[in-house]
TIPAPA-111973 format. One record per residue (C-alpha): residue in one letter; z, x, y. Coordinates in steps of 0.25 Angstrom, whole numbers, plus 2048, in hexadecimal, padded with zeros to 3 digits. Layout:
BEGIN
AZXY
...
//
This chain:
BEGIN
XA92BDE252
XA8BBD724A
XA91BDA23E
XA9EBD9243
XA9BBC9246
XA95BC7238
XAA3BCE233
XAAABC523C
XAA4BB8237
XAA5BBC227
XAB4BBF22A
XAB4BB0230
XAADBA9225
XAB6BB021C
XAC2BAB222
XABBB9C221
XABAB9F213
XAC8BA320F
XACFB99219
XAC7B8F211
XACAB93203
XAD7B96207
XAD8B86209
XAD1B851FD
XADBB8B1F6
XAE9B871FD
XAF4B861F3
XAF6B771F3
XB06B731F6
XB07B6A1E8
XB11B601EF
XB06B5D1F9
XAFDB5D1ED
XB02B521E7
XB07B4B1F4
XAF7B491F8
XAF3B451E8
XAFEB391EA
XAF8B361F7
XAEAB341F3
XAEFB2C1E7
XAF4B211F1
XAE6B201F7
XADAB1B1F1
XACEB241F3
XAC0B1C1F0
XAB8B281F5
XABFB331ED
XAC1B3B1FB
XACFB411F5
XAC7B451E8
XACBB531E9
XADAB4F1E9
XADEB531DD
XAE8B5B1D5
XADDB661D1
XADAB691E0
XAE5B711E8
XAE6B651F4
XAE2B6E1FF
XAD4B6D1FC
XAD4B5F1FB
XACCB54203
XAD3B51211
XADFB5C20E
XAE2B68215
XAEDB72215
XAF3B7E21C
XAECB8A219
XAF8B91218
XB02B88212
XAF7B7E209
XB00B7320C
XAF9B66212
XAF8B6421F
XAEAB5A222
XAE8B4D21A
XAD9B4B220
XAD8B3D218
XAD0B35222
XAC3B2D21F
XAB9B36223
XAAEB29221
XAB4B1F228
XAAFB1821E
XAB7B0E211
XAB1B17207
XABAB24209
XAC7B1C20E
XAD2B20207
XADBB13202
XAE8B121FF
XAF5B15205
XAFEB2220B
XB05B2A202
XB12B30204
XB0FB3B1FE
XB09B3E20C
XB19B4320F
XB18B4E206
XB0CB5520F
XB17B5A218
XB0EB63220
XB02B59222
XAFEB5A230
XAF2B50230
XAEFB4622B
XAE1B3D22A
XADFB2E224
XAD8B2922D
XACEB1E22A
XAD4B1B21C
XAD7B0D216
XAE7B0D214
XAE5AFC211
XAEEAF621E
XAFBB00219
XB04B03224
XB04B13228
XB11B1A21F
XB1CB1C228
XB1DB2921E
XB12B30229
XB1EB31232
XB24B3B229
XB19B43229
XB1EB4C235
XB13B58235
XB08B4E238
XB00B51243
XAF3B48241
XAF5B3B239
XAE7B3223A
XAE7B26230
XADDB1E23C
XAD8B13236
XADDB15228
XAE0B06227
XAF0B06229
XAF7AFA22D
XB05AF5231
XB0FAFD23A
XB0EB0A23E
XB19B10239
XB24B17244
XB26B2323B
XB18B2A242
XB21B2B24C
XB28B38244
XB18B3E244
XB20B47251
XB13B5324D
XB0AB4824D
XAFEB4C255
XAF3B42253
XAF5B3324F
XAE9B2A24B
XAEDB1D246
XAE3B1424B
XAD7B0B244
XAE4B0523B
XAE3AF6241
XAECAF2238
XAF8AFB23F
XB01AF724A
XB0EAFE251
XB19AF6257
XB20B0225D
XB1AB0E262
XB27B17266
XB23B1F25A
XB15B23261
XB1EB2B26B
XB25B33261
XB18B3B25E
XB1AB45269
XB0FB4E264
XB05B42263
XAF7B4626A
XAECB3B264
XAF1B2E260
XAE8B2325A
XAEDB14258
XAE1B0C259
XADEAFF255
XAF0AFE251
XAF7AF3257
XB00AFA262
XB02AEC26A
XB11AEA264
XB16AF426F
XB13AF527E
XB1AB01281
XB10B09279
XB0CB13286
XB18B16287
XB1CB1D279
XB0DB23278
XB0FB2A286
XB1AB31281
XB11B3A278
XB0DB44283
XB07B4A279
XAFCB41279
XAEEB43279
XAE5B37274
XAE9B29273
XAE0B1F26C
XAE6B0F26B
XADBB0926B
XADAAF9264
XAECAFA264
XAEDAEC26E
XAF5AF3278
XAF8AEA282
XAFCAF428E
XAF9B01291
XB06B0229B
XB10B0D29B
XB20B0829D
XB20B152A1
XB16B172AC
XB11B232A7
XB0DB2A299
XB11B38294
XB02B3B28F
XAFCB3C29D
XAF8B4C29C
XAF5B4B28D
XAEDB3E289
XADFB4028A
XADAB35280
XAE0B26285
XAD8B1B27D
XADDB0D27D
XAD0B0227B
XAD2AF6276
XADEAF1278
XAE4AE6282
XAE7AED28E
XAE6AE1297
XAEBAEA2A5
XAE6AF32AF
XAE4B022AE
XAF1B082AC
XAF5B142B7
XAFBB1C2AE
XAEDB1F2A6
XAEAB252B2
XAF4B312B0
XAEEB342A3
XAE7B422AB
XAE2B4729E
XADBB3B298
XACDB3E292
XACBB2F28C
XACFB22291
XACCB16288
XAD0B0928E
XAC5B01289
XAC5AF3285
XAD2AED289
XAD6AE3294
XAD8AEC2A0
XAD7AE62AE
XAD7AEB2BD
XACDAF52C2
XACBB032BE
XAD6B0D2C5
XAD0B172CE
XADBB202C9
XAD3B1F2BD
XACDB2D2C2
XAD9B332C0
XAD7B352B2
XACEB402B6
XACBB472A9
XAC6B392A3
XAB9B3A29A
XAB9B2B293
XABCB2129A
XABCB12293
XAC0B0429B
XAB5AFD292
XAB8AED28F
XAC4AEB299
XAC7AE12A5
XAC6AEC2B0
XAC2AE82BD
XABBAF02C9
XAB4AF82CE
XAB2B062C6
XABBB102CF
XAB4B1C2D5
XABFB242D2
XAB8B252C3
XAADB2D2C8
XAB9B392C8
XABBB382BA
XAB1B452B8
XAB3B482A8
XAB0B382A5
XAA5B3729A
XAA6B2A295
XAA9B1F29F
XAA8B10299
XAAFB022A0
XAA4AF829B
XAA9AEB299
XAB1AE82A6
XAB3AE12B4
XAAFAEC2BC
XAA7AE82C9
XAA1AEF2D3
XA96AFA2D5
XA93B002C7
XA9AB0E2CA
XA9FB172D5
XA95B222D7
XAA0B2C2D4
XA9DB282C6
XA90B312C8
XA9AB3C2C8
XA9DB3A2B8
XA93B462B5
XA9BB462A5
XA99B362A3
XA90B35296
XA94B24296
XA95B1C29F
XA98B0C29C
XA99B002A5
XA93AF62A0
XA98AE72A0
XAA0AE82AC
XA9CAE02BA
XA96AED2C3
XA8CAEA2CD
XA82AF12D5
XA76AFD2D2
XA7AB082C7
XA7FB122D0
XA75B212D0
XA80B282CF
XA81B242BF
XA75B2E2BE
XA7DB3A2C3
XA84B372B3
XA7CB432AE
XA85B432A1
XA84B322A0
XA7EB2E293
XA83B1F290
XA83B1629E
XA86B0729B
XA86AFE2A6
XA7FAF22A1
XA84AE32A3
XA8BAE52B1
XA86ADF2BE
XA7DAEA2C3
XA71AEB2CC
XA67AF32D3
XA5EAFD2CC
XA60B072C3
XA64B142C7
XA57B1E2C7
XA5FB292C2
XA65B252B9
XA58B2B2B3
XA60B372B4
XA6BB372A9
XA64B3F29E
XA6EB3D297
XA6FB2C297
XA6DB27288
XA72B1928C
XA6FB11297
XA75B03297
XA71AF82A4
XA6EAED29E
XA73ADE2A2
XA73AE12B2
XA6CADD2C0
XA65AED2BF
XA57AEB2C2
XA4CAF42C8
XA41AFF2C1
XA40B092B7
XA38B122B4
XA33B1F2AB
XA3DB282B6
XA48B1F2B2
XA48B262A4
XA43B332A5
XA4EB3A2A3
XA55B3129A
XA51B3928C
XA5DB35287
XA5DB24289
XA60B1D27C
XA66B12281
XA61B0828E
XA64AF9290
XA60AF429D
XA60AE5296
XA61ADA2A1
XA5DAE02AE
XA52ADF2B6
XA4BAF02B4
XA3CAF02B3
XA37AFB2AA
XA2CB022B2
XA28B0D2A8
XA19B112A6
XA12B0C298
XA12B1B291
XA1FB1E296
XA27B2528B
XA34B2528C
XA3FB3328C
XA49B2C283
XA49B25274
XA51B18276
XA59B1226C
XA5CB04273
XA55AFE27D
XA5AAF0285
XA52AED28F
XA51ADE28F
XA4EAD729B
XA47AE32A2
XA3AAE42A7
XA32AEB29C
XA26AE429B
XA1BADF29C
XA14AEA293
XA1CAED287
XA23AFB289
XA1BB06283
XA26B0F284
XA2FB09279
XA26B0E26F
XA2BB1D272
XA39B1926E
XA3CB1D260
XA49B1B25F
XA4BB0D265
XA56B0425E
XA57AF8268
XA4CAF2270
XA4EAE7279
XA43AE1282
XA48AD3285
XA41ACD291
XA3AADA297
XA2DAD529C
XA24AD8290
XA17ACF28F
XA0DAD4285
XA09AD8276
XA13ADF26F
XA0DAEF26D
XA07AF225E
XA13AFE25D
XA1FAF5261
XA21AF0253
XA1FAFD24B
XA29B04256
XA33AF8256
XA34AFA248
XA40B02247
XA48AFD253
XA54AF6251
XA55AEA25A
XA49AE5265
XA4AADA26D
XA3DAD6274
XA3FAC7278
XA3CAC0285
XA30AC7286
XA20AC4288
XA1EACD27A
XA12AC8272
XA0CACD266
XA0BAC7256
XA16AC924C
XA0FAC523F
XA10AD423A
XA1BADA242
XA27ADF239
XA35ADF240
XA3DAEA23B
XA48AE9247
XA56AE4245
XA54ADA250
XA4AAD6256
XA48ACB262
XA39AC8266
XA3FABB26C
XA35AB2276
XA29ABA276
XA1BAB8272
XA1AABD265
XA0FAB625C
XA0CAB424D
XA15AB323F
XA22AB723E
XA24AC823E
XA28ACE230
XA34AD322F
XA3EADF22B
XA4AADD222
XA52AE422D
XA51AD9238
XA5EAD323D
XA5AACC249
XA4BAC7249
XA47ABE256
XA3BAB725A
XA3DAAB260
XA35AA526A
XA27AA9267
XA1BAA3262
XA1DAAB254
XA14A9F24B
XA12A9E23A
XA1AA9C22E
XA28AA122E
XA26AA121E
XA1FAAF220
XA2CAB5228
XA38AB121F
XA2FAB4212
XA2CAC2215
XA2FACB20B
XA3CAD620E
XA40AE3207
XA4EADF209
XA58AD520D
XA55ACF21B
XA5FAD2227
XA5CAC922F
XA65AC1235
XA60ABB242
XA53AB5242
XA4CAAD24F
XA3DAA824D
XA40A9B258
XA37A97260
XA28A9A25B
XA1DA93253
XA23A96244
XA20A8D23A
XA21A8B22B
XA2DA89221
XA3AA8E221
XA3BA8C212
XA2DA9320C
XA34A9F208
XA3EA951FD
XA39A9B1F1
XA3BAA81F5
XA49AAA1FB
XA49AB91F9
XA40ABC202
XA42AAE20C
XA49AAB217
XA54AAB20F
XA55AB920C
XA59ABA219
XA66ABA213
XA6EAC0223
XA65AB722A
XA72AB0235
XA6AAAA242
XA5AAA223D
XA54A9B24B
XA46A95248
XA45A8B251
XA3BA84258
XA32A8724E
XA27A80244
XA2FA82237
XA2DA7822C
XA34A7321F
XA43A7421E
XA4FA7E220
XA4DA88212
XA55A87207
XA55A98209
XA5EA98217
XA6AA9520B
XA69AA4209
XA6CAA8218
XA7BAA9216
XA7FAAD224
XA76AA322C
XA7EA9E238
XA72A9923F
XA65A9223B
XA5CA8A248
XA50A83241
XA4EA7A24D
XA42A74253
XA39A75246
XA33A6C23D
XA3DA70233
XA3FA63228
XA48A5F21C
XA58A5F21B
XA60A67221
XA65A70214
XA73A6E20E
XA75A7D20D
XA76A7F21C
XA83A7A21A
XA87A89212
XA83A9221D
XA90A92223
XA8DA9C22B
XA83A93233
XA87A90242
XA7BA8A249
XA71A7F241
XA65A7B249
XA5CA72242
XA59A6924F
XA48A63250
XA44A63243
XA41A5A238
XA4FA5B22F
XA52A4E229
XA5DA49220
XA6BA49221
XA75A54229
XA7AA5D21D
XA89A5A21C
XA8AA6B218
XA88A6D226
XA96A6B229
XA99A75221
XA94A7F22C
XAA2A82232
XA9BA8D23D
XA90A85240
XA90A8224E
XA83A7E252
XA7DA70249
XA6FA6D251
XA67A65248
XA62A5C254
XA53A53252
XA50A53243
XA51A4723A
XA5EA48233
XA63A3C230
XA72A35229
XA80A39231
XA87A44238
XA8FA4C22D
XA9EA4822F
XAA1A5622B
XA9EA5E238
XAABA5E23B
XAABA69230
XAA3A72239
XAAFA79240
XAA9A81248
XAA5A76251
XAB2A70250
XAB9A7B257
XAB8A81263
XAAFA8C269
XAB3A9726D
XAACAA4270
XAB4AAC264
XAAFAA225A
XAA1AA925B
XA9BAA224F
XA90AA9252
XA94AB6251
XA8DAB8244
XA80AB724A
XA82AC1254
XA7FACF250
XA7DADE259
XA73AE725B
XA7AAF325B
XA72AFD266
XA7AB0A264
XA80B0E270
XA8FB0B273
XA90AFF26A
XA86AF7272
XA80AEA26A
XA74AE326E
XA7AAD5268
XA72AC8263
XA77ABB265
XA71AAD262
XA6AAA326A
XA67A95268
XA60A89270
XA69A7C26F
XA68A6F275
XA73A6A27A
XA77A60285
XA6AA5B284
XA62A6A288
XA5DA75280
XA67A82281
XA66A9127F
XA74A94279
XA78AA2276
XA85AA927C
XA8DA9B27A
XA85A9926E
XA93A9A263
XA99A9326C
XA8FA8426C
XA93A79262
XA88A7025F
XA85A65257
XA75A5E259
XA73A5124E
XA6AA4C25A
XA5CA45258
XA5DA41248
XA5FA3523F
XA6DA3723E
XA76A2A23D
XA83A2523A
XA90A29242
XA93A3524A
XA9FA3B240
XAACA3C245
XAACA4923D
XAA2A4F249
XAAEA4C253
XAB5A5924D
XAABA63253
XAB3A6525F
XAACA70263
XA9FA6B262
XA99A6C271
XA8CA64270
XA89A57266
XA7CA50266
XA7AA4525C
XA70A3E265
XA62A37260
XA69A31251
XA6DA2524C
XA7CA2724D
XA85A1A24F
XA93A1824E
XA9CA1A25B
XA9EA28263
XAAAA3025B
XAB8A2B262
XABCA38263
XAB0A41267
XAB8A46273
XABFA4F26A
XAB4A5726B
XAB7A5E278
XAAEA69278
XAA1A5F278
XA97A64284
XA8AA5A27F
XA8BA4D277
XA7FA45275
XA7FA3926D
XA74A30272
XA68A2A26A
XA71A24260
XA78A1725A
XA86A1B260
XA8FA0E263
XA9CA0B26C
XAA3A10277
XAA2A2127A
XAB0A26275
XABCA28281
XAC0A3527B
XAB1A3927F
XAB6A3B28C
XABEA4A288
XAB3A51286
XAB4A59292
XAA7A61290
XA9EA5728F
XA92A5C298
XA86A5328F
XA88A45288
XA7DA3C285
XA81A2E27E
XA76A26282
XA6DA1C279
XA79A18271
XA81A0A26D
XA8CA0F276
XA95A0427E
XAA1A04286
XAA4A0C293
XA9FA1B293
XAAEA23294
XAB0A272A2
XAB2A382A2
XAAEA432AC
XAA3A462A2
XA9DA3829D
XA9CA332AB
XA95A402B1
XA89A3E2A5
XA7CA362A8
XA79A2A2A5
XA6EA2D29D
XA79A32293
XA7DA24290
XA73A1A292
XA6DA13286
XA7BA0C281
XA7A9FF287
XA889FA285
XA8EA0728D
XA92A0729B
XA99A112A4
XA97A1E2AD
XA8DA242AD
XA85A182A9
XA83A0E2B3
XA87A012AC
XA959FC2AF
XAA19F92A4
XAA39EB2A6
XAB19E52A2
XAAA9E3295
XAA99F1294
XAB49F5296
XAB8A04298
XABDA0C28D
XAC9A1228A
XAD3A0C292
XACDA00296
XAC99FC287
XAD99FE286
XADB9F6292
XAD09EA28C
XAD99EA280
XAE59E7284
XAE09DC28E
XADA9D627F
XAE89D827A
XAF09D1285
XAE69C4284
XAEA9C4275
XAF89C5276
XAF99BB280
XAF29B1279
XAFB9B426C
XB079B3276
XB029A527C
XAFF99F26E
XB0B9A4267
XB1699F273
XB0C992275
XB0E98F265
XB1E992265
XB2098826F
XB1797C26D
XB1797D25D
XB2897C25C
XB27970267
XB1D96B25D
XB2496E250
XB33969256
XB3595B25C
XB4395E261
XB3E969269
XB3396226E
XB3C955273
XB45961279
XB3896A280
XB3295D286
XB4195628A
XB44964291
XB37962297
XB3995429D
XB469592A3
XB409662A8
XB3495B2B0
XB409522B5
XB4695E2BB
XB399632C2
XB379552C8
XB449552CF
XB469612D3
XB3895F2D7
XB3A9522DD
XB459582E5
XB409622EB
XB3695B2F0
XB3D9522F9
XB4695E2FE
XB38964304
XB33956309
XB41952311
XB40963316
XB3096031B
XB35953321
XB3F959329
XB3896632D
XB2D95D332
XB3595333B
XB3C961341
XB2D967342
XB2895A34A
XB3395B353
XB3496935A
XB2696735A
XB2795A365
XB3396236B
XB2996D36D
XB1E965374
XB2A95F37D
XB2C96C383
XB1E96F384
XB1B96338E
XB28966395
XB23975398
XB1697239E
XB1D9673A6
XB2596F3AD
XB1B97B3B1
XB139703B8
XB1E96C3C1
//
């Protein structure tokens, strides 16, 4: 029996041998031959991949070629970069000797570099092709119609060309034999009807459109001919802005559904369980709406189930998700789910990834969860989940790589020899309770990458093996703690590093050229900075994010000028320096030139001297500048307005002296206006990248401001504040005009100077001003009208000026404190309460008013003097007209005097007569009177 196996086995192996030599040695068809030599002679081939391609080897056996064994002609061309990589990429162009191939059934270009040339139309004529891959092989333009001919094409793949775009796709509908069809990341938004002609290929199996702008996923139709045969439907990333269309839920056989990252709204269709033979499911980074339907708990073959990045409300999940036993991922994070993580989710026995962080959920975690032996990633983080855990929590968890439970309220309650079952990678637990001894445990963990401890209780020394073990992990974050200890001989190794508002002692830590992000602000770290920023480095620095604000450092900045290799400025990738509110002496260093990408430098509250250099005007890269409480003297560089980015210029409470540089309006920048996608800072943001499904533990900058007359803490809004802070130094003249350009610009202080002049005319065209101080200077006149449009003024302070005139009325203006203007003598008005006499007169349309009252006085007195002098200087000059004016005078009296004599004696005969009439009715009266009272008394 045995020897008939071996027999068996050698007479296989033989056959192996004679199949392959057989290859080996195919006759080559010459045609062919030649056909491919031309081919590669129209492609440039910078890694000598088609070496073999020549005229002395029969072209069966070379590189990427294969033939019928029996026949020897050609029927694969498997030319695809197998690197992924520029240097194997075939260059160049298509041949047409490609035609002469006739019986070439595959073909492979995949991943190529073809420069932008549109795909020959010459492909359609290729009818034995049944596999025809050039995805990502750098095409561009129209893709052709003539495809369309391709009627034995099986398998299409023309995705990862961006540069390719289809108007109509009625030739899509001629492959009746398609089964896998790949047009990603090709524009397809030219025609709406495209469901329709791709559910004519009944035929088809696997459907990837990914990044193609569709707009609709609606059938003309009603239905699609692929129901029974499509098990692949993948279609993230485009601009679905709709609900769930009923007619995905015919698809019976559908394995994958990818729907991920467009705009679809409404709620989750309980239909949805129709799709019964489902095992990925994606609705990730849509607008759905909801609860999650229970009807999902039927989907039994579902493995991978993930709508993070939603609307959906409501209890986390139905407990008929517990009935998943073949889900391996699970994620919902970043949706609005509320109430306890149901038990039910430790009935998952296959689960391995569950991602439920940043929702709003509650209660305490789940005891048995501890069950899923399987679990390598468990994400909480940033909810309302609180209670205990302990050593049970984890017994069984040998396979935990991965745990954030950052931002809730869990206490660790493990013992002080507990020694974990699992080797994490990434831990993130800030905000925990961890403390107040500093967890033994983590020295068991050799293989830890990320370590974040922020603000979980920890009072207390720092253990001797922390450094040594913290070596050789990546990132660790142990700020807002009690931590104590002395750092003069530590070495940081890690790529970031934030030991923020602790109580670490002593010099400055030596440090590794592999250290991106090193923070140790707010601690009572004390001695020269000269030892840290000389030390001595194998290699170039990577730093790039340096905080050291906050402590008791002193010393210059400078010391290391003789030696700029191995200074501060070596640190050539250096972006983000805060040192403030330190002790730091002697001027800004000459060697700070060298830091090319600079884009923020806070030196405030120090006792830093001397001008401010030149040279910061060439780092144009810079965005924020604070100088503010120190002893810089000297004039405001004029290179400073070549800073075109810069949108923070604090050099407040110095003793800079000579005028406001009239080029500021050069910063543009600030003269534009902010908007969220004009993050400047953006190039001081960088991510931690943690491993597991592309999550980033991100760093963003911080900085405390003062403005509207308060210290702030900016760090969300931070690209979005324009500031601009000359307050509290010696500078004099006018305020520039120029300045009036920053119409971005939120918050102006040029309080505490010598400023004189007039407030601009036109400083309402800066709309977007939210604090403007200009007390404690020389300023003169009336405020401005215009000053009356700035809508968002919540902060003014003009007081201790020369200002006169009444202060404009505006909603704003009025509701300030009077505080904010007292100190100008000569000014009147709400909210002050001194009274505008007529003197002082209103503004605006009263001044209008006063002068034109001073314009009729003066007219009226030239109209009197020039009529008076036309009439009385030609009586005086002509004595003819003179004897004339005066005789028609005479004549004009003697006909007054009759007429008034006359009249005269008409109304004293009239009053005579009336009287006589008058005294007798009155006698006739009295007559009748006697003669009544006679006769009633007889």
């Amino acid at each position: 029996m045995i020897m008939r196996n071996s027999e068996l086995i050698m007479v296989v192996l033989l056959l192996v041998v004679l199949s392959l030599c057989r290859t080996n040695s195919l006759a080559c068809n010459e045609r062919e031959k030649h056909a491919l030599l031309r081919f590669k002679q129209s492609l440039v081939d910078p890694a000598n991949r088609l070496s073999s391609w020549s005229l002395n080897e029969g072209c069966c056996g070379w590189a990427g070629v294969r033939c019928d064994n029996m026949s020897g002609r050609v029927f694969e061309l498997h030319l695809g970069n197998p690197e992924d990589s520029g240097k194997s990429t075939l260059v160049g162009k298509l041949s047409p000797a490609l035609l002469e191939l006739e019986h070439l059934k595959f073909l492979n270009l995949s991943l190529n570099d073809f420069r932008g040339t549109p795909i020959p139309s010459f492909l359609g004529s290729m009818s034995s092709l049944t596999y025809l891959n050039l995805w990502g092989a750098s095409f561009g333009g129209l893709v052709p119609h003539q495809l369309g001919n391709l009627s034995s094409l099986r398998q299409l793949y023309l995705g990862g060309n961006s540069g390719l775009y289809v108007d109509n796709f009625n030739w899509i509908s001629l492959l009746s034999s398609l089964e896998s069809l790949d047009l990603g990341w090709i524009d397809l938004h030219r025609d709406i009807h495209w469901l329709d002609y791709v559910s004519q290929l009944s035929s088809l199996s696997e459907l990837y459109l990914p990044h193609c702008q569709l707009n609709n996923m609606i059938s003309s139709q009603g239905y699609v001919n692929f129901t029974h045969s499509l098990t692949v439907l993948s279609l993230p990333s485009n601009n679905f802005s709709h609900n769930m269309p009923n007619l995905l839920f015919n698809l019976s056989s559908l394995l994958v559904l990818d729907l991920s990252d467009n705009s679809l709204v409404g709620q989750i269709p309980s239909t949805i369980s129709d799709l019964h033979n489902l095992n990925y499911l994606n609705l990730s980074v849509n607008m759905l709406i909801g609860r999650i339907p229970e009807s999902l708990g039927q989907l039994k073959h579902l493995e991978i189930l993930s709508i993070f990045s939603n609307f959906l409300c409501g209890p986390i999940i139905p407990y008929q998700l517990g009935n998943l036993s073949f889900l391996s991922y699970l994620d919902l994070h970043r949706n609005k789910l509320n109430g306890p993580i149901p038990s039910q989710l430790g009935n998952l026995s296959s689960l391995s990834y569950l991602y439920l962080q940043s929702n709003e959920l509650n209660g305490t975690l789940p005891r048995n969860l501890g069950l899923l032996s399987n679990l390598v990633a468990l994400r909480i983080g940033n909810n309302s989940i609180e209670g205990t855990i302990s050593e049970v929590n984890f017994a069984k968890l040998s396979k935990l790589k991965y745990l954030d439970m950052h931002l809730t309220s869990v206490v660790f309650n493990v013992s002080h020899n507990w020694i974990p079952p699992f080797q994490f990678q990434h831990i993130l637990l800030r905000g925990c309770k961890l403390g107040p001894k500093f967890p033994a445990w983590l020295q068991t963990q050799r293989f830890l990458q990320t370590l974040t401890l922020h603000n979980v209780g920890i009072v207390g020394t720092v253990p001797k093996w922390f450094w040594m073990w913290a070596s050789n992990i990546q990132t660790i974050y142990l700020g807002y703690n009690q931590i104590s200890g002395n750092l003069s001989q530590v070495l940081i190794n890690s790529t970031n590093f934030d030991a923020d508002s602790n109580r670490f002692v002593g010099q400055l830590p030596h440090l590794s050229p592999n250290v991106v992000l090193l923070s140790i602000a707010n601690n009572s770290l004390s001695g020269q900075i000269s030892s840290f920023l000389c030390q001595k480095m194998n290699e170039r620095s990577k730093l790039r994010i340096l905080d050291l604000s906050n402590n008791a450092l002193s010393g210059e900045l400078g010391h290391c000028l003789m030696q700029m290799s191995e200074s501060i400025g070596s640190l050539l990738s250096l972006k983000a320096l805060h040192l403030h509110n330190n002790s730091f002496s002697g001027g800004i260093p000459l060697s700070l030139n060298n830091c090319t990408f600079l884009g923020l430098i806070d030196f405030a509250e120090n006792k830093l001297t001397g001008n401010i250099p030149s040279w910061i005007g060439e780092r144009i890269h810079l965005m924020v500048i604070r100088l503010r409480s120190n002893e810089f003297f000297g004039d405001i560089p004029q290179q400073i307005c070549r800073l075109s980015s810069l949108i923070i210029l604090d050099l407040a409470n110095n003793r800079l002296s000579g005028s406001i540089p009239r080029c500021l309006n050069n910063v543009s920048t600030m003269a534009t206006i902010p908007r969220a996608i004009d993050d400047k800072f953006s190039t001081l943001k960088f991510s931690i990248y943690l491993g597991y499904q592309g999550y980033y533990l991100g760093y963003r900058e911080d900085l405390i401001l003062v403005v509207k007359g308060r210290k702030s803490t900016y760090n969300n809004i931070l690209p979005l504040v324009r500031i601009v802070d000359l307050s509290c130094n010696n500078l004099s003249g006018g305020i520039p005009i120029e300045i009036l350009s920053l119409f971005g610009l939120q918050s102006l202080n040029l309080s505490r100077n010598h400023l004189m002049g007039r407030i601009p005319e036109k400083i309402g065209g800066m709309k977007y001003l939210e604090s403007l101080d200009l007390s404690n200077n020389h300023l003169s006149g009336e405020i401005p009208q215009s000053i009356t449009n700035l809508t968002f003024l919540s902060y003014s302070d003009l007081s201790y000026n020369n200002l006169s005139g009444r202060i404009p009325s505006s909603t704003q203006l009025q509701s300030f404190n009077a505080l904010e203007f007292i100190g100008n003598p000569e000014l009147c008005g709400a909210p002050l309460l001194k009274n505008c006499t007529e003197n002082e007169g209103p503004q605006g349309d009263e001044n209008v008013e006063g002068s034109e009252r001073s314009w009729f006085y003066i007219s009226a007195a030239t109209g009197f003097i020039v009529g008076f002098w036309g009439v009385c200087g030609a009586l005086l000059c002509k004595r003819a007209w003179r004897h004339t004016y005066f005789k028609f005078l005479n004549n004009i009296n003697d006909r007054v005097y009759v007429v008034t004599a006359l009249k005269w004696s008409w109304v004293c005969y009239h009053f005579r007569r009336y009287h006589m009439i008058s005294l007798g009715c009155l006698r006739g009266c009295n007559q009748e009177g006697r003669e009544e009272r006679g006769g009633g008394e007889s």
